[in-house]
C-alpha positions as CSV (number, residue, x, y, z in Angstrom):
1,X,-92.4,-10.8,-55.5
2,X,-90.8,-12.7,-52.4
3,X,-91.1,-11.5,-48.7
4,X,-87.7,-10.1,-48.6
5,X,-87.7,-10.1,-44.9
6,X,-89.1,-14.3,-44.5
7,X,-86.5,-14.7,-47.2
8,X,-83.5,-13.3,-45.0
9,X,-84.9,-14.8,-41.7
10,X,-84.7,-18.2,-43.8
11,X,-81.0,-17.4,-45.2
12,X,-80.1,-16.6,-41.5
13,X,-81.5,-19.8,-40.0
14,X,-80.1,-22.0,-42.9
15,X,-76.6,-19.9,-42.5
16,X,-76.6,-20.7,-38.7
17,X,-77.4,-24.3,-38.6
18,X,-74.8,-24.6,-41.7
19,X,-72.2,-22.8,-39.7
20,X,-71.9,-20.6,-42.5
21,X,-70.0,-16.8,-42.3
22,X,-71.2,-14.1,-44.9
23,X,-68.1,-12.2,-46.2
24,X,-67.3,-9.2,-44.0
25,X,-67.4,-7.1,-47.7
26,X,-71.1,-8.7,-48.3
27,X,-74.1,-7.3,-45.9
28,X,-76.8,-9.5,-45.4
29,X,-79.2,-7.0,-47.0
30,X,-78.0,-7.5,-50.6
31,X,-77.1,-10.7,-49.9
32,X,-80.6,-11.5,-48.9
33,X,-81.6,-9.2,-51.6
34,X,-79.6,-11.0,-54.6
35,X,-81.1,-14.2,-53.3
36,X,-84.6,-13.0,-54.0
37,X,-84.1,-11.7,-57.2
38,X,-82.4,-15.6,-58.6
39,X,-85.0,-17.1,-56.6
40,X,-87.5,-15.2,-58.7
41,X,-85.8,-15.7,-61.9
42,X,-85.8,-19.3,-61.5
43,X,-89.3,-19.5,-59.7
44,X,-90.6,-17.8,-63.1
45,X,-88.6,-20.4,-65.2
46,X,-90.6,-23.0,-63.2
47,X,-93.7,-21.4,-64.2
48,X,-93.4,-21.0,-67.3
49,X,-92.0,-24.5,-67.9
50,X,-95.2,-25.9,-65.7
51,X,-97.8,-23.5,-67.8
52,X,-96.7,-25.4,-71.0
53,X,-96.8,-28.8,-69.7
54,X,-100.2,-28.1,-68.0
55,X,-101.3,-26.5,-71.0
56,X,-99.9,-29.1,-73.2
57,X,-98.2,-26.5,-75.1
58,X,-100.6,-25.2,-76.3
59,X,-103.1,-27.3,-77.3
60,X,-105.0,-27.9,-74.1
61,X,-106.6,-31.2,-73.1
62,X,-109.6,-29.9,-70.9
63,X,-110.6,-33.5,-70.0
64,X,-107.0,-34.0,-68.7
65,X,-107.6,-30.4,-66.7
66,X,-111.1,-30.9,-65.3
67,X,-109.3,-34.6,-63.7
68,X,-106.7,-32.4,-62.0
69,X,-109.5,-29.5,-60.8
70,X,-111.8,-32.2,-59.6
71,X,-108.4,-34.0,-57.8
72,X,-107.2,-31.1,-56.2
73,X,-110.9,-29.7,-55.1
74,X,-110.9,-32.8,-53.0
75,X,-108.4,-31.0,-50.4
């Protein structure tokens, strides 16, 4: 689950350098709120959609995996 509150600090920094009003009949709380929850629905999309290419659907190539561990151990 997302930081609700970084999540509405971000929307009201983006909204401000945008110049962008929220609708007096919107609050920023479910506006900040209903963000979150698409953000989430898409962020699970994501990771689901990397899980079977990592995975190779399946069928996982281990060689292919241990490259990428040993890769990313190097940071």
């Amino acid at each position: 689950m997302l930081d609700t509150g970084a999540v509405k600090e971000f929307l009201d920094r983006r909204f401000e350098d945008l110049e962008i009003a929220i609708p007096k009949d919107i609050t920023e709380d479910v506006l900040g709120e209903t963000f979150c929850k698409y953000v989430e629905d898409d962020y699970y999309e994501w990771l689901k959609d990397n899980f079977k290419s990592f995975f190779n659907h399946g069928d996982p190539d281990w060689v292919w995996i241990k490259e990428r561990i040993e890769n990313y151990s190097k940071y």
